[in-house]
ZADO-1210 file (C-alpha; in nm, 4 decimals, padded with zeros to 6 digits):
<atoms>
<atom x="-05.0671" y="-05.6224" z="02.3435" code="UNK" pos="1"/>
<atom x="-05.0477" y="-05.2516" z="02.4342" code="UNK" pos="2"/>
<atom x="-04.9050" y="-05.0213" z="02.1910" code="UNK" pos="3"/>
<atom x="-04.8735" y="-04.6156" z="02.1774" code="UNK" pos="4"/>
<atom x="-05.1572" y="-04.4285" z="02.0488" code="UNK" pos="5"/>
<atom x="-05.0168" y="-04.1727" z="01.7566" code="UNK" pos="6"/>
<atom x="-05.1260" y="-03.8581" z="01.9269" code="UNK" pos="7"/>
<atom x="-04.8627" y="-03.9662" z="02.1986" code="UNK" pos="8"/>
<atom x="-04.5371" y="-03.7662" z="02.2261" code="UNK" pos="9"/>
<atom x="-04.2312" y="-03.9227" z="02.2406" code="UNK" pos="10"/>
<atom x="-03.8944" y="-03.7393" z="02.3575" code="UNK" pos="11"/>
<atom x="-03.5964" y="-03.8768" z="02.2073" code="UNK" pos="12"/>
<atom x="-03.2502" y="-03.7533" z="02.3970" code="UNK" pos="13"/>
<atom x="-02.9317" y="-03.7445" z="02.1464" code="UNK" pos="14"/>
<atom x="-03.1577" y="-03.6413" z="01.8894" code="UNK" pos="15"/>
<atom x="-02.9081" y="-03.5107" z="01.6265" code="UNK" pos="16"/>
<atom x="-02.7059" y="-03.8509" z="01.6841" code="UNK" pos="17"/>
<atom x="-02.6386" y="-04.1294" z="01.5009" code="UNK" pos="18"/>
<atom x="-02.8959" y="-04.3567" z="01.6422" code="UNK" pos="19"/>
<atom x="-03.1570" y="-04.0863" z="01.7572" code="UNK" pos="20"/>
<atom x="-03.1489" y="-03.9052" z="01.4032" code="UNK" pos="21"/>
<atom x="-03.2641" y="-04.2220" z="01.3018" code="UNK" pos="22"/>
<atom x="-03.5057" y="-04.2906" z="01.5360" code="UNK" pos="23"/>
<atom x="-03.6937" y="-03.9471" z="01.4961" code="UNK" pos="24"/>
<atom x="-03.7284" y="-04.0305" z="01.1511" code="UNK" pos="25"/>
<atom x="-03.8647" y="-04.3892" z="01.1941" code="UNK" pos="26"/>
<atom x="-04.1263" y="-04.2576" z="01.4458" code="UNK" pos="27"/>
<atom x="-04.2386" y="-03.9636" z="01.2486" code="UNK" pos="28"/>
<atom x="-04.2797" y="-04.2184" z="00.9184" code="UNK" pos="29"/>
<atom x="-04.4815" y="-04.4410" z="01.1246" code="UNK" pos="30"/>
<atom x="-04.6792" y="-04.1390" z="01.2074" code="UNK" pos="31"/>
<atom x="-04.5980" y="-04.0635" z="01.6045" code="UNK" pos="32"/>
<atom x="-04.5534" y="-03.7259" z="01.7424" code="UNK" pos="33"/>
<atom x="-04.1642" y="-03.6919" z="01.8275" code="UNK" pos="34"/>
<atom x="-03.9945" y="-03.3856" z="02.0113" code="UNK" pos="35"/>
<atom x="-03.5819" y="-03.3660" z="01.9708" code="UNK" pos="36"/>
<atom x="-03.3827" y="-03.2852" z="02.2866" code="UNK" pos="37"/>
<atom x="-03.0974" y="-03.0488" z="02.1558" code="UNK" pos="38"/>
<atom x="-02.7947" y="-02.8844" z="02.3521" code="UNK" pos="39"/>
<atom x="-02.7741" y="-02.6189" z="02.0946" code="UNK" pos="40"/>
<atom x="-03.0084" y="-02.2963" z="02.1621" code="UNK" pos="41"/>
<atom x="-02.9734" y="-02.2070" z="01.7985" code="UNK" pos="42"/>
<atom x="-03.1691" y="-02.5480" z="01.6840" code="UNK" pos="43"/>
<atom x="-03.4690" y="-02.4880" z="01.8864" code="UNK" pos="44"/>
<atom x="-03.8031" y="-02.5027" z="01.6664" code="UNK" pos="45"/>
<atom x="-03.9912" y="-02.7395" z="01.4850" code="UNK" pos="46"/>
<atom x="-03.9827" y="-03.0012" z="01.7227" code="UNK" pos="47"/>
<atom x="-03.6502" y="-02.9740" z="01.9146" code="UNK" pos="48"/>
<atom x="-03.6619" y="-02.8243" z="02.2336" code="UNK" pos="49"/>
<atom x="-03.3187" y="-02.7250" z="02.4632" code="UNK" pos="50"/>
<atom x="-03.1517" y="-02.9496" z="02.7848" code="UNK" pos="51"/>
<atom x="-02.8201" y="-02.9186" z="02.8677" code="UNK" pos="52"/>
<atom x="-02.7730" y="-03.2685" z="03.0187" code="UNK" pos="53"/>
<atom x="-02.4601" y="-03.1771" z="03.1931" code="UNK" pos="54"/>
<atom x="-02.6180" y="-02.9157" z="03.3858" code="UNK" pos="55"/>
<atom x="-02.9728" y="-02.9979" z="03.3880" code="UNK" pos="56"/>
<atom x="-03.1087" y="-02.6681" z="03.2148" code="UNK" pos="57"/>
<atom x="-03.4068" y="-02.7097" z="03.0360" code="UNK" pos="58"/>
<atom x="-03.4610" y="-03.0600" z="03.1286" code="UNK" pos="59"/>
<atom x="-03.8075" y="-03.0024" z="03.3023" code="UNK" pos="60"/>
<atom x="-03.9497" y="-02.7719" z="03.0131" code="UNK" pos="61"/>
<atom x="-03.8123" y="-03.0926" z="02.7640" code="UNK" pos="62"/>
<atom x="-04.0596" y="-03.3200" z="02.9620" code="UNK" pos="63"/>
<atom x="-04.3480" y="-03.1734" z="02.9710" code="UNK" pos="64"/>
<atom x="-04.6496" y="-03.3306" z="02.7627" code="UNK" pos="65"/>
<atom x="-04.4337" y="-03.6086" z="02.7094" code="UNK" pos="66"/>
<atom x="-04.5635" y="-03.9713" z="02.6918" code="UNK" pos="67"/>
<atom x="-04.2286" y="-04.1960" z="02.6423" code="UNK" pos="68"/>
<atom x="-03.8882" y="-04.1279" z="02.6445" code="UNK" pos="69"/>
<atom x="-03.5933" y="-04.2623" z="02.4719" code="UNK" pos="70"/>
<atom x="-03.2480" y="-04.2039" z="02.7071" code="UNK" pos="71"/>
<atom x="-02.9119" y="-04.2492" z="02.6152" code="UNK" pos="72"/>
<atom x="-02.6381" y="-04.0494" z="02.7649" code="UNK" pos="73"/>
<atom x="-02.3857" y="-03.8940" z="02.4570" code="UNK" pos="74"/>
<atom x="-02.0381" y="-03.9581" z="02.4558" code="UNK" pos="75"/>
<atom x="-01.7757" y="-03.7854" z="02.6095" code="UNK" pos="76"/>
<atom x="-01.8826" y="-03.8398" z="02.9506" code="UNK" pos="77"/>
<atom x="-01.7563" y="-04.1093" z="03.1751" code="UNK" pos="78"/>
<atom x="-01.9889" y="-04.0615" z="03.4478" code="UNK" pos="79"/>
<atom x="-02.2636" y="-04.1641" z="03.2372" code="UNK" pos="80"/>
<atom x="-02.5167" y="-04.2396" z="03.5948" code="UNK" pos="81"/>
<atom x="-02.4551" y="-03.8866" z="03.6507" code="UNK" pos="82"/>
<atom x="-02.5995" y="-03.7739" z="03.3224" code="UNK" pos="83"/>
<atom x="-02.8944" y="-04.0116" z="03.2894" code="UNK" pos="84"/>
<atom x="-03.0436" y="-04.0262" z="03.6767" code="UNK" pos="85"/>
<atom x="-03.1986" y="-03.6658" z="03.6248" code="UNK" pos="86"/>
<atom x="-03.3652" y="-03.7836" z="03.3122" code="UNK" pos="87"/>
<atom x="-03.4781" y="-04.0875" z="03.4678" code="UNK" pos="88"/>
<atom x="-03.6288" y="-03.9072" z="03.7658" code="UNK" pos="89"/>
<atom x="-03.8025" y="-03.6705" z="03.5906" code="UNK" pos="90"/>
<atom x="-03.9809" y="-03.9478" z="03.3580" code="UNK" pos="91"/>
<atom x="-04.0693" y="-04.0897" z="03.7018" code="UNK" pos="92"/>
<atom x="-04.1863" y="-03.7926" z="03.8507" code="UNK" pos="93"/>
<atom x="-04.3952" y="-03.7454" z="03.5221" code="UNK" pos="94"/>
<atom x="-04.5388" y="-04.0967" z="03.5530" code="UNK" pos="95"/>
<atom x="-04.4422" y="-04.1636" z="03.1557" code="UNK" pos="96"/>
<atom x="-04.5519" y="-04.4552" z="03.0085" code="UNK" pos="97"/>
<atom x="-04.2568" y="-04.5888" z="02.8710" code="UNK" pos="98"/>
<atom x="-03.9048" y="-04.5729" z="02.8779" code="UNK" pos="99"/>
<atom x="-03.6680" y="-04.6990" z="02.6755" code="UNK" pos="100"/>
<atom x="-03.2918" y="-04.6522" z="02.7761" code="UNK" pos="101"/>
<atom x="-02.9989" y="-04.7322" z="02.5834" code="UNK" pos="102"/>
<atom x="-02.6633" y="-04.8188" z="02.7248" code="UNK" pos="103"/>
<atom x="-02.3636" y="-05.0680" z="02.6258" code="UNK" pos="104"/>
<atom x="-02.2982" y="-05.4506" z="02.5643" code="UNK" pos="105"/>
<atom x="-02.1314" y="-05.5406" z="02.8716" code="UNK" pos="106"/>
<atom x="-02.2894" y="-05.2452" z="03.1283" code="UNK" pos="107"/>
<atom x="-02.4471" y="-05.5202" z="03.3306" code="UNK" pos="108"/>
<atom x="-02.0971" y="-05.7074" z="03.3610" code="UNK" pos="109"/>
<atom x="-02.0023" y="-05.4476" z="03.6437" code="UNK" pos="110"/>
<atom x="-02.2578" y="-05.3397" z="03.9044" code="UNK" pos="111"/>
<atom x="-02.0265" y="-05.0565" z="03.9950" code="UNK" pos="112"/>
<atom x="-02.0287" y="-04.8935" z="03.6675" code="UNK" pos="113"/>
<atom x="-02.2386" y="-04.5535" z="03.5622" code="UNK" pos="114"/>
<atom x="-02.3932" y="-04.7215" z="03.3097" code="UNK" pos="115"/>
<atom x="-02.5213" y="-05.0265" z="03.5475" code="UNK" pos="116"/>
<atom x="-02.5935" y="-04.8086" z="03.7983" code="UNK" pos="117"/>
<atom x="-02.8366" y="-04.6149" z="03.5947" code="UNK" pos="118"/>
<atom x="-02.9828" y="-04.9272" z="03.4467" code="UNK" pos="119"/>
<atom x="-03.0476" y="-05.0796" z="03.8178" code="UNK" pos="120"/>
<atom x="-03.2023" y="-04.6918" z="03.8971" code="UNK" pos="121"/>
<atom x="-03.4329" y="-04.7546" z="03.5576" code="UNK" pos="122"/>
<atom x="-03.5112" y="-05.1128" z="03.6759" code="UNK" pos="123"/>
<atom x="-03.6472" y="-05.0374" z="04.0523" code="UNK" pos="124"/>
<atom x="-03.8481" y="-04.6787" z="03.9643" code="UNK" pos="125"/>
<atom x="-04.1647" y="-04.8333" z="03.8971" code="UNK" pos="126"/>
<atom x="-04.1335" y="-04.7259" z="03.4746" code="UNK" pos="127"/>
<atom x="-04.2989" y="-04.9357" z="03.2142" code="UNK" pos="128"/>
<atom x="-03.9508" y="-04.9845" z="03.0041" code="UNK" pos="129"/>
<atom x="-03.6840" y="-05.1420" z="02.8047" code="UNK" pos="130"/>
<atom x="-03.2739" y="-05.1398" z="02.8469" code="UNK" pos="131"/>
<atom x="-03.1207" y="-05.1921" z="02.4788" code="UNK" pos="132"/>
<atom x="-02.7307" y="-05.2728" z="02.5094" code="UNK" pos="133"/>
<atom x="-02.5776" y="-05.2431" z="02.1802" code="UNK" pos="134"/>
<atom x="-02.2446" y="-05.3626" z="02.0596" code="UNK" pos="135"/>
<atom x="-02.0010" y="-05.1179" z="01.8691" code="UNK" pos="136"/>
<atom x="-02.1574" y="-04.9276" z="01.5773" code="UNK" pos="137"/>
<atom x="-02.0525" y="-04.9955" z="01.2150" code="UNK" pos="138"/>
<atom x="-02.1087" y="-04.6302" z="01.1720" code="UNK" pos="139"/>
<atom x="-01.7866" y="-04.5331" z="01.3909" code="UNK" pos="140"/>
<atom x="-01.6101" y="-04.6009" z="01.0909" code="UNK" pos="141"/>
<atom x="-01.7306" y="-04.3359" z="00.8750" code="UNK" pos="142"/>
<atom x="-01.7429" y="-04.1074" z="01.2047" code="UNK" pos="143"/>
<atom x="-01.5029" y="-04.1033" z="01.4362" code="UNK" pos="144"/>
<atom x="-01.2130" y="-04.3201" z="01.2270" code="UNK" pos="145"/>
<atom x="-01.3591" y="-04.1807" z="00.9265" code="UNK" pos="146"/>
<atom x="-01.0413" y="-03.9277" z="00.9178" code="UNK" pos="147"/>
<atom x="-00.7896" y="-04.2035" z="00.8754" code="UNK" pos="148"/>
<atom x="-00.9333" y="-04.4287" z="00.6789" code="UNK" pos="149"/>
<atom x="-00.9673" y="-04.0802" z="00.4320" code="UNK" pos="150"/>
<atom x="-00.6591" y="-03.9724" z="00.4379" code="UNK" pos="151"/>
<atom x="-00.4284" y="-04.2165" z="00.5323" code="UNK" pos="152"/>
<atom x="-00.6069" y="-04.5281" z="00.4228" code="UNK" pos="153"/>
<atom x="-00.5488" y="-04.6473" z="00.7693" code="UNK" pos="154"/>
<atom x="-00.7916" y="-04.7490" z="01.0488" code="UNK" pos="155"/>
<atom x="-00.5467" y="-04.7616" z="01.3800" code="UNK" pos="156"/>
<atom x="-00.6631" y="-04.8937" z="01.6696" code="UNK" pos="157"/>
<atom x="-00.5101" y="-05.0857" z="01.9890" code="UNK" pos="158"/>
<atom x="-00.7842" y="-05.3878" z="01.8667" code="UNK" pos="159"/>
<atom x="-00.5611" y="-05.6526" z="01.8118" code="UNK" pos="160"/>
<atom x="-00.7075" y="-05.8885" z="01.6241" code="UNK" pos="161"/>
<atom x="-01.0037" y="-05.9669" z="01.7938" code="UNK" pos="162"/>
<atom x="-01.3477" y="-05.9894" z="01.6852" code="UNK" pos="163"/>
<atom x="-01.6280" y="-05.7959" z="01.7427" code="UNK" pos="164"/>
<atom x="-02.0001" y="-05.7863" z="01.6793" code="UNK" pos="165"/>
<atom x="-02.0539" y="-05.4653" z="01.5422" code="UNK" pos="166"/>
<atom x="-02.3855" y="-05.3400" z="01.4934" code="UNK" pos="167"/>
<atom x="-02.5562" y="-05.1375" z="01.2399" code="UNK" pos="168"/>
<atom x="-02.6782" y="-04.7881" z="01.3950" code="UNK" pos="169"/>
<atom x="-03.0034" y="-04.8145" z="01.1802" code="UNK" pos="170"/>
<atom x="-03.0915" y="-05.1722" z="01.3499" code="UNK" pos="171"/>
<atom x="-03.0352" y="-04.9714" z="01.6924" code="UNK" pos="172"/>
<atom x="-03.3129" y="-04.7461" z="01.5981" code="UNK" pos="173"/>
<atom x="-03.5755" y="-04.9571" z="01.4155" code="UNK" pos="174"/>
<atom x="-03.5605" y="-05.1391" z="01.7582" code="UNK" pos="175"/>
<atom x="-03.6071" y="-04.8515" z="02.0137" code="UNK" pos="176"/>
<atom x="-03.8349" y="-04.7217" z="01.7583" code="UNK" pos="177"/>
<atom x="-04.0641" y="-05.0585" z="01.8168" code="UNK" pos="178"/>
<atom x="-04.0161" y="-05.1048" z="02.2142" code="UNK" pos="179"/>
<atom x="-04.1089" y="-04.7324" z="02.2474" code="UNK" pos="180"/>
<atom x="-04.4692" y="-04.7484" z="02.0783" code="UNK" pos="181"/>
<atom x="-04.4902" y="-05.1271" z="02.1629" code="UNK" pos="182"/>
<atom x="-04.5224" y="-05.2419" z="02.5070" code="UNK" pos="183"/>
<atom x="-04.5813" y="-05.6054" z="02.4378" code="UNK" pos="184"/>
<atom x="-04.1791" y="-05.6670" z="02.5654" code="UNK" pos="185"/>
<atom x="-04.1332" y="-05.4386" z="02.8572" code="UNK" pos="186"/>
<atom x="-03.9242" y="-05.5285" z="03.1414" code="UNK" pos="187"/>
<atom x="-03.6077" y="-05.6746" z="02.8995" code="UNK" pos="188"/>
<atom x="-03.2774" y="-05.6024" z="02.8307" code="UNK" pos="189"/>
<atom x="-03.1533" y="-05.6849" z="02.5010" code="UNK" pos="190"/>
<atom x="-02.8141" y="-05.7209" z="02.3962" code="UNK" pos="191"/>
<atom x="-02.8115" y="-05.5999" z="02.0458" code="UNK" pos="192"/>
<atom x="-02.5528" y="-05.7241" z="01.7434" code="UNK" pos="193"/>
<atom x="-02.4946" y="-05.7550" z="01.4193" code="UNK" pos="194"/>
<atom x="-02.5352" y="-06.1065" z="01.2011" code="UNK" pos="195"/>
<atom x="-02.1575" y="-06.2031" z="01.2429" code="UNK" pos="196"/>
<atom x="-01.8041" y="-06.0592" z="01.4614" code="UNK" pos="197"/>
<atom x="-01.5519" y="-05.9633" z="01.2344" code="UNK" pos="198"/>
<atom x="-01.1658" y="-05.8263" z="01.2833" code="UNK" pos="199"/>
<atom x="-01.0933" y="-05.4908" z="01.2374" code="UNK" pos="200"/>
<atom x="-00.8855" y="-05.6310" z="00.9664" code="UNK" pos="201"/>
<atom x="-01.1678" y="-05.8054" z="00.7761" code="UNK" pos="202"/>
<atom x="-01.3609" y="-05.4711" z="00.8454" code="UNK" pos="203"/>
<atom x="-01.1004" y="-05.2744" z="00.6355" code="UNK" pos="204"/>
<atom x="-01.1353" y="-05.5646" z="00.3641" code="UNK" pos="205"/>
<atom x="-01.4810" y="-05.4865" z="00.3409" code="UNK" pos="206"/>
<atom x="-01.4474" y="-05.0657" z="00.3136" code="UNK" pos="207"/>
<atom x="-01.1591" y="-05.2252" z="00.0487" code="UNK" pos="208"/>
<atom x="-01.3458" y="-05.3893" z="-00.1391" code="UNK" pos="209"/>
<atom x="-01.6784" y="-05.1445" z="-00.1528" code="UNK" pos="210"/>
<atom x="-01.4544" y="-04.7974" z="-00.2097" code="UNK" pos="211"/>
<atom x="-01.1337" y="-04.9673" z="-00.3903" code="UNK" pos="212"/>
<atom x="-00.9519" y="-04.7932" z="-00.2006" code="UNK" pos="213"/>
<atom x="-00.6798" y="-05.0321" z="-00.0163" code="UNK" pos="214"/>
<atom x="-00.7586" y="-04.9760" z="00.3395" code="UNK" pos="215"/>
<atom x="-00.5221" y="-05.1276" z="00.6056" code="UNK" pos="216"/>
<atom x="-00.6143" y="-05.1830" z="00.9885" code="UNK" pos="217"/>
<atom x="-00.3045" y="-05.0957" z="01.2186" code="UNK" pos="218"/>
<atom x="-00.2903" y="-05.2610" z="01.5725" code="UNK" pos="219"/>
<atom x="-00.1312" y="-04.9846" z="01.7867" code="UNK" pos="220"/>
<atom x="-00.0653" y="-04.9377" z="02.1578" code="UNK" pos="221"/>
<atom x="-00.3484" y="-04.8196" z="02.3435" code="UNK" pos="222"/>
<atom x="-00.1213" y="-04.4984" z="02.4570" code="UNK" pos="223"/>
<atom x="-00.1108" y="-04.3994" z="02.0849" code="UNK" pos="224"/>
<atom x="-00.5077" y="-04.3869" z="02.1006" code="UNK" pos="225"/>
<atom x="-00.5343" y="-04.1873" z="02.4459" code="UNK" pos="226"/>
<atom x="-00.2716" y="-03.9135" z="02.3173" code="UNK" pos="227"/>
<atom x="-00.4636" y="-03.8225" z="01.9903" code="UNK" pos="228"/>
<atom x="-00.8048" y="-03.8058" z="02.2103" code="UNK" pos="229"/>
<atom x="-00.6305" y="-03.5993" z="02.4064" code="UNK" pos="230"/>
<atom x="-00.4955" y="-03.3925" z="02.1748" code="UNK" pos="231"/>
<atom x="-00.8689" y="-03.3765" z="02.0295" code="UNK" pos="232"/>
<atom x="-00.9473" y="-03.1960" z="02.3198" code="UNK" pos="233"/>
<atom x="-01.1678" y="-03.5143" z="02.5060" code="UNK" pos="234"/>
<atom x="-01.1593" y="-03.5006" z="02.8727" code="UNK" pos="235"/>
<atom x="-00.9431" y="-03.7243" z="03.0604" code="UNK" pos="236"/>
<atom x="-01.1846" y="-03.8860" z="03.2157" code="UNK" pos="237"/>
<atom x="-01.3142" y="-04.0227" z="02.9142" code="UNK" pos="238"/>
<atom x="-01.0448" y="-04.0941" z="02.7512" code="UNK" pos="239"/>
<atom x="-00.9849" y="-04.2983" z="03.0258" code="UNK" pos="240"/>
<atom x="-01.2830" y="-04.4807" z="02.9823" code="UNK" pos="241"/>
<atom x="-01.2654" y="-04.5251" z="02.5992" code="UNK" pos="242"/>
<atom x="-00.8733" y="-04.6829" z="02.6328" code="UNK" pos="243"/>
<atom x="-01.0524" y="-04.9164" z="02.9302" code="UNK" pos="244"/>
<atom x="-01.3464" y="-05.0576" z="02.6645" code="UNK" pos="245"/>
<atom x="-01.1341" y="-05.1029" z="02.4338" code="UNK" pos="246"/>
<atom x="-00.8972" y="-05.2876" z="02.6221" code="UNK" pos="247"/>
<atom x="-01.2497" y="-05.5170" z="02.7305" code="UNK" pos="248"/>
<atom x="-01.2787" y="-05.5278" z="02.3145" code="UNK" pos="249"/>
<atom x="-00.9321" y="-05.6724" z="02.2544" code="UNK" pos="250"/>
<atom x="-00.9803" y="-05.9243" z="02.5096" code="UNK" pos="251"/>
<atom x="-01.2442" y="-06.0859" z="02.3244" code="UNK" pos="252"/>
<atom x="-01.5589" y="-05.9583" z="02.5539" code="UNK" pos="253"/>
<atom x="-01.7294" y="-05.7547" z="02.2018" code="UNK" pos="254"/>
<atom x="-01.7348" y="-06.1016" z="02.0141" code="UNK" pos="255"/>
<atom x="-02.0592" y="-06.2720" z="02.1072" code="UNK" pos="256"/>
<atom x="-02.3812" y="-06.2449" z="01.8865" code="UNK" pos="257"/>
<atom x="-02.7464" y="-06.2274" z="02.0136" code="UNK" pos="258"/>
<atom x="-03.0905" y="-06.2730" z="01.7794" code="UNK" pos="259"/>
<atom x="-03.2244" y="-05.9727" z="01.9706" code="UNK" pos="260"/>
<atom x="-03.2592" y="-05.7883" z="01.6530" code="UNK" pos="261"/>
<atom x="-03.4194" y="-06.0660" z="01.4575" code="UNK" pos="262"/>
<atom x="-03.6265" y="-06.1176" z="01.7647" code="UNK" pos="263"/>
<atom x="-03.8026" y="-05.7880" z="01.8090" code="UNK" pos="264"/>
<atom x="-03.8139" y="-05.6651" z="01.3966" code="UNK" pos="265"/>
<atom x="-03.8981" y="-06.0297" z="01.2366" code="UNK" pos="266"/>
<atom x="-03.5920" y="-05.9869" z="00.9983" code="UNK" pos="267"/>
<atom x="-03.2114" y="-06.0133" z="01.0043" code="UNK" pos="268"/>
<atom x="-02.9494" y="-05.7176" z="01.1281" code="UNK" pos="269"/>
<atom x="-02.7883" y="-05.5501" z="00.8547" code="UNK" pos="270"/>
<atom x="-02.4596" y="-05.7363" z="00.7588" code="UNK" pos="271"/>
<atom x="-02.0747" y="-05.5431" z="00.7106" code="UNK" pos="272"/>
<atom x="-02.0993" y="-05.5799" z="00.3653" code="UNK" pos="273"/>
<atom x="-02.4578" y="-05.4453" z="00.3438" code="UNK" pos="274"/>
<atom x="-02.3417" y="-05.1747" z="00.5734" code="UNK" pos="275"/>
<atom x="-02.0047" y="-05.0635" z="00.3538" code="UNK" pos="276"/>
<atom x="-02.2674" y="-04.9959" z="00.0391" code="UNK" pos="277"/>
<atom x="-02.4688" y="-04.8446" z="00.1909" code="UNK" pos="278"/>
<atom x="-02.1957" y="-04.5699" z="00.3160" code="UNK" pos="279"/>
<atom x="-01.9104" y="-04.5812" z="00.0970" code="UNK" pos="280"/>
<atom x="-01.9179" y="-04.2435" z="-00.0357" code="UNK" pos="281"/>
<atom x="-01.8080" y="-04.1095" z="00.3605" code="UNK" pos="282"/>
<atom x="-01.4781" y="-04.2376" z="00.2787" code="UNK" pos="283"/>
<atom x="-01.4368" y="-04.1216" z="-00.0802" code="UNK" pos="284"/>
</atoms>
């Protein structure tokens, strides 16, 4: 079974993100040379280097010397093909090892979409790699509906009451952390979830019962949602996609559970209730 050498460098795109904060750490613990892609000039040093993925500055300088590559493309854009076939090329043209690109649960359901698209380009460039597809992260609630749940007690979402799979961020990166040093399962896609799918409801019980706070989920139209990411200043287009998903989430599509986790790491995904401990000063 091949696996990385540690003098190998390994570039890790949406570094200062949920899952690639993570994943830098993991890598440098296990003792693997990492370097950071950052779209902020002011953090460049000590292992972060500058891209601006929209644009493409920097991204040649952010390859070079690089052995393996972790790709994801952040949110906020809708054409995410757009933003990821650069980065795929250029780990191509570099001949890199490994890749290891992360996407969505349900990219491959659409052969159309950016996300698909730039799985199919990863697929037929020749690349030693892996595709991880991840369900929604339990660590949205103490990001992006962190603000509610904080002030109004409230997480309000056009969810309905259907179940999803959520996954624990940290599981996300102790498994790209293992496909990108370990070789021994290249050429997979993994759908990645947590141990059980839960309502947004029950997911409020659980922040509940951790914080003692009495948290409430609110089903609301999906037009309530696309006005306040407007009004956060998103761009349309992605708004457009994030009211779309979620309309894919309240159908029932973000329900099903995979052992992909347990597969690859030999132990279980982190459950809800592990996951609410583990954060509940966020919503404090």
């Amino acid at each position: 079974m091949s696996k990385a050498s540690k003098n190998e460098t390994v570039l890790i795109v949406g570094a200062s993100g949920t899952v690639g904060s993570e994943l830098v750490r993991l890598l440098k613990a296990d003792g693997y040379q990492t370097r950071a892609v950052t779209s902020q000039k002011a953090k460049v040093g000590s292992g972060q280097v500058y891209a601006n993925l929209a644009t493409g500055e920097g991204l040649s300088a952010a390859f070079e010397g690089v052995d393996r590559a972790y790709l994801l493309s952040p949110p906020g854009y809708a054409d995410q093909h757009k933003i990821l076939s650069p980065l795929i090329q250029e780990a191509k043209r570099r001949g890199l090892k490994k890749v290891v690109l992360m996407t969505a649960m349900g990219a491959n359901a659409n052969e159309a979409s950016p996300l698909r698209r730039a799985e199919v380009e990863l697929e037929k460039s020749g690349l030693t790699y892996n595709i991880i597809r991840p369900n929604w992260f339990m660590q949205n609630f103490n990001t992006f509906w962190v603000q509610g749940i904080r002030e109004q007690h409230v997480i309000a979402l056009p969810a309905g009451t259907a179940r999803t799979s959520f996954i624990d961020a940290r599981d996300i990166s102790a498994v790209a952390a293992r496909l990108l040093v370990d070789d021994g399962l290249s050429g997979k896609a993994f759908d990645l979830t947590g141990p059980s799918a839960v309502t947004h409801a029950e997911a409020a019980a659980a922040i509940s019962s951790a914080t003692g706070l009495s948290v409430r989920y609110q089903d609301i139209e999906p037009k309530v949602l696309k006005d306040g990411l407007l009004s956060a200043g998103l761009p349309a287009d992605y708004v457009e996609f994030m009211i779309l998903i979620f309309g894919f989430l309240k159908e029932g599509y973000s329900a099903g559970l995979t052992s992909s986790v347990k597969d690859i790491l030999g132990r279980e995904p982190h459950s809800l209730t592990q996951y609410v401990q583990d954060y509940k000063k966020s919503w404090s």
